[in-house]
N, C-alpha and C positions, 0 to 999 in steps of 0.2 A: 899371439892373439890378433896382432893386425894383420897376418898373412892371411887367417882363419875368414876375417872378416872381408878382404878384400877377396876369395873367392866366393864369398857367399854370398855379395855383391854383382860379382860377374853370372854368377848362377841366376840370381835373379832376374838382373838385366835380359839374359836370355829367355826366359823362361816368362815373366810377366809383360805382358805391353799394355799400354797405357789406350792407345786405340789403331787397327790395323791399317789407314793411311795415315802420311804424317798430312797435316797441316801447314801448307805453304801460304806466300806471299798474293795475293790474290782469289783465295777460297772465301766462300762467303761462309759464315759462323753466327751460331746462336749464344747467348752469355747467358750462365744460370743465375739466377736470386739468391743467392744464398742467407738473403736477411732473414728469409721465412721460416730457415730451418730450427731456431730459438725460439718460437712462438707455437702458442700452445693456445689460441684463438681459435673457433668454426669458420672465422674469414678467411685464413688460410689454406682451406680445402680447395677455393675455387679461385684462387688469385694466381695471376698470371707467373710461373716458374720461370719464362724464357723470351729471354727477350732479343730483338735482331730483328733481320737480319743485318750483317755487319762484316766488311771485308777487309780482310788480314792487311795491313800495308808492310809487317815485319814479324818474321818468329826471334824470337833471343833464344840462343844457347840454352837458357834454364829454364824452358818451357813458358816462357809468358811471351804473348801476345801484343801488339802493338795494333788497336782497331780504329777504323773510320767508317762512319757514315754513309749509306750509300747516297748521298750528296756531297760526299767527300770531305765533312768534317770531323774531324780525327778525335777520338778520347782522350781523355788528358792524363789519365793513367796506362801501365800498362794491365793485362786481364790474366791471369795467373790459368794454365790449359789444363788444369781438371773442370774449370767451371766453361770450357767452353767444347761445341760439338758442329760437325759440321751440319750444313743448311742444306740440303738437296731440294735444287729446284724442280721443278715441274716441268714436262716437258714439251705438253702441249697448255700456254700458256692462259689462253683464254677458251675453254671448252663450253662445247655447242650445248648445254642445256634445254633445249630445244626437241632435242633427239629424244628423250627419254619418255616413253609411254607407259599406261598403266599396268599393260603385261611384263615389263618388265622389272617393274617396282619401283615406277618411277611417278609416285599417285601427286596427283596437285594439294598445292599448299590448304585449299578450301577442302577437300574429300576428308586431308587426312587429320585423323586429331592428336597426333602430335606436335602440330603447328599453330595451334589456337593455344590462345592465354586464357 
């Protein structure tokens, strides 16, 4: 029985991954909520799931996380790596909004009436 199980462990191992980079020492990460997921409230549809960003300072062997701040103050737990995913920055950081005109759907905040309360 335990032989049984220890290849069906290795099958899985191979066969399931958890996510296709690993998550190193300096990658910035988002942490999920996972308070929300027991409540059965309308507030819940539009509350914030993810919160970060937040940069790795240590992975542990069993998947959990060691984060900090990005002002460098560190979490005082560690964050357990199902509840966490990486952060993909942007790579033009501050973009020209400027540029965009109304041929290309880019209507002003007054035209359009999606932006009126």
């Amino acid at each position: 029985m335990e032989v049984a199980q220890v290849k069906n462990k290795i099958r899985f191992d191979k066969t399931h991954r958890l996510r296709p980079k690993k998550i190193e020492e300096g990658d910035w990460v988002l942490v999920y909520d996972n308070n929300l997921d027991n409540q059965h409230k309308t507030t819940r549809k539009f509350a914030r799931r993810w919160f970060g960003p937040y940069v790795v300072t240590s992975a542990n062997d069993n998947a959990t996380y060691h984060l900090a701040e990005l002002d460098g103050s560190r979490l005082a737990i560690p964050i357990a790596g199902k509840r966490v995913k990486i952060f993909k920055k942007r790579q033009d950081e501050n973009p020209d909004l400027n540029d965009l005109d109304d041929e290309k759907g880019g209507a002003e905040p007054a035209n359009n009436p999606l932006f009126h309360i």
